[in-house]
C-alpha positions as CSV (number, residue, x, y, z in Angstrom):
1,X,32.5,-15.8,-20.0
2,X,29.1,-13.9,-19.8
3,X,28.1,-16.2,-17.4
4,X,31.1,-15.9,-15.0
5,X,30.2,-12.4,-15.4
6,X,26.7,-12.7,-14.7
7,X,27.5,-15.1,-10.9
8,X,30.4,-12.6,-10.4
9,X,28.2,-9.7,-10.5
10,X,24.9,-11.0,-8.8
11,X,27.3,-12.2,-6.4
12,X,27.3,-9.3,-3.8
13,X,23.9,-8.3,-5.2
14,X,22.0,-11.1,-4.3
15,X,24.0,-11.4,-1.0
16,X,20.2,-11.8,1.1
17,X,19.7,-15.3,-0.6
18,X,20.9,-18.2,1.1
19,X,23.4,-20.5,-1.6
20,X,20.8,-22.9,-2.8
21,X,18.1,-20.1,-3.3
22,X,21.0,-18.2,-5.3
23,X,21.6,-21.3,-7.2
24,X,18.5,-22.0,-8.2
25,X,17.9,-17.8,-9.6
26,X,21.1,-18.6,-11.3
27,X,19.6,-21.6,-13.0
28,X,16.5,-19.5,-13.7
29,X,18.8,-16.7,-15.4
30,X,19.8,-19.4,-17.8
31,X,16.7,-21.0,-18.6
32,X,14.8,-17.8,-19.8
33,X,17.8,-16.3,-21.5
34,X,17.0,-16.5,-25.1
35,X,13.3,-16.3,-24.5
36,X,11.0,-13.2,-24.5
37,X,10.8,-10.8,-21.3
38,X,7.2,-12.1,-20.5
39,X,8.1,-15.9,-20.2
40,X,6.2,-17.6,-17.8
41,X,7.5,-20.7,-16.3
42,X,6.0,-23.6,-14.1
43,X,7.8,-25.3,-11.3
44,X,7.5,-28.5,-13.5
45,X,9.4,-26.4,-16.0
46,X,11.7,-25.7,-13.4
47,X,12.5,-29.2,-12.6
48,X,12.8,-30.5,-16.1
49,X,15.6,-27.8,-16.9
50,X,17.7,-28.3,-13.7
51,X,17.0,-31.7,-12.6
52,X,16.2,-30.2,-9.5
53,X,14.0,-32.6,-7.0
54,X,10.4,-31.1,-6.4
55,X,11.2,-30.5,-2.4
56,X,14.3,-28.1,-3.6
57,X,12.0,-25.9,-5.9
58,X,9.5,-26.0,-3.4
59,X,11.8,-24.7,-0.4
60,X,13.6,-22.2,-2.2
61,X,11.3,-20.5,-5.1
62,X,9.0,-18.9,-2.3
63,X,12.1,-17.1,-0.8
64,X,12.9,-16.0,-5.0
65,X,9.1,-14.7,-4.8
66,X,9.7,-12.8,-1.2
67,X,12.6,-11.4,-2.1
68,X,11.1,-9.9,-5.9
69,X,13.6,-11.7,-7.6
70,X,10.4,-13.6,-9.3
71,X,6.9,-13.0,-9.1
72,X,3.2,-15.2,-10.1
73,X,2.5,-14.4,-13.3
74,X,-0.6,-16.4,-13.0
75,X,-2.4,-18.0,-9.7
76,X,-5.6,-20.0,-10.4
77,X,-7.2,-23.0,-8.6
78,X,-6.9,-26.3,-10.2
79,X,-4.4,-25.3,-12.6
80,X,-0.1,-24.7,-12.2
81,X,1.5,-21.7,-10.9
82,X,3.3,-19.6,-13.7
83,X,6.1,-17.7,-12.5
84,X,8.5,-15.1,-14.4
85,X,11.7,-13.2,-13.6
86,X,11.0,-9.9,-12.0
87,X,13.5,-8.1,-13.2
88,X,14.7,-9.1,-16.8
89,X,17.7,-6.6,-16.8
90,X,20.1,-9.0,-14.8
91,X,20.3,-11.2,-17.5
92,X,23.5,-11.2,-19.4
């Protein structure tokens, strides 16, 4: 129920993402739900909760980051993006 909720609501609020971009947030939502506000996730994290192929992550997780649904929690050379969620609140 709370996540029927949650797409009904984020529906018309995340109405600027195209459907796989909103999918994937959605998919996000649910993978840092029970876990502290400051969770940092990888896109390999990303694709071993979803199942997601690598070239979907890659397409749509920059238009997450333009957007500031998500933002780089960490950016260094030689070593994995981290991402987190940037605003915490829209979980359920």
């Amino acid at each position: 129920l709370a996540y029927k909720l949650t797409v009904s609501t984020l529906k018309d609020a995340l109405s600027d993402l195209k459907r796989p971009a909103y999918d994937l947030l959605l998919r996000l939502i649910q993978m840092v739900k029970n876990k502290p506000a400051d969770y940092t996730f990888t896109k390999k994290s990303i694709r071993e909760h979803t199942g997601l192929p690598n070239h979907h992550i890659k397409r749509y997780l920059p238009q997450l980051e333009d957007l500031e649904y998500i933002e780089v929690s960490k950016r260094s050379s030689g070593c994995p993006t981290e991402y987190r969620l940037k605003d915490i609140t829209i979980l359920p």
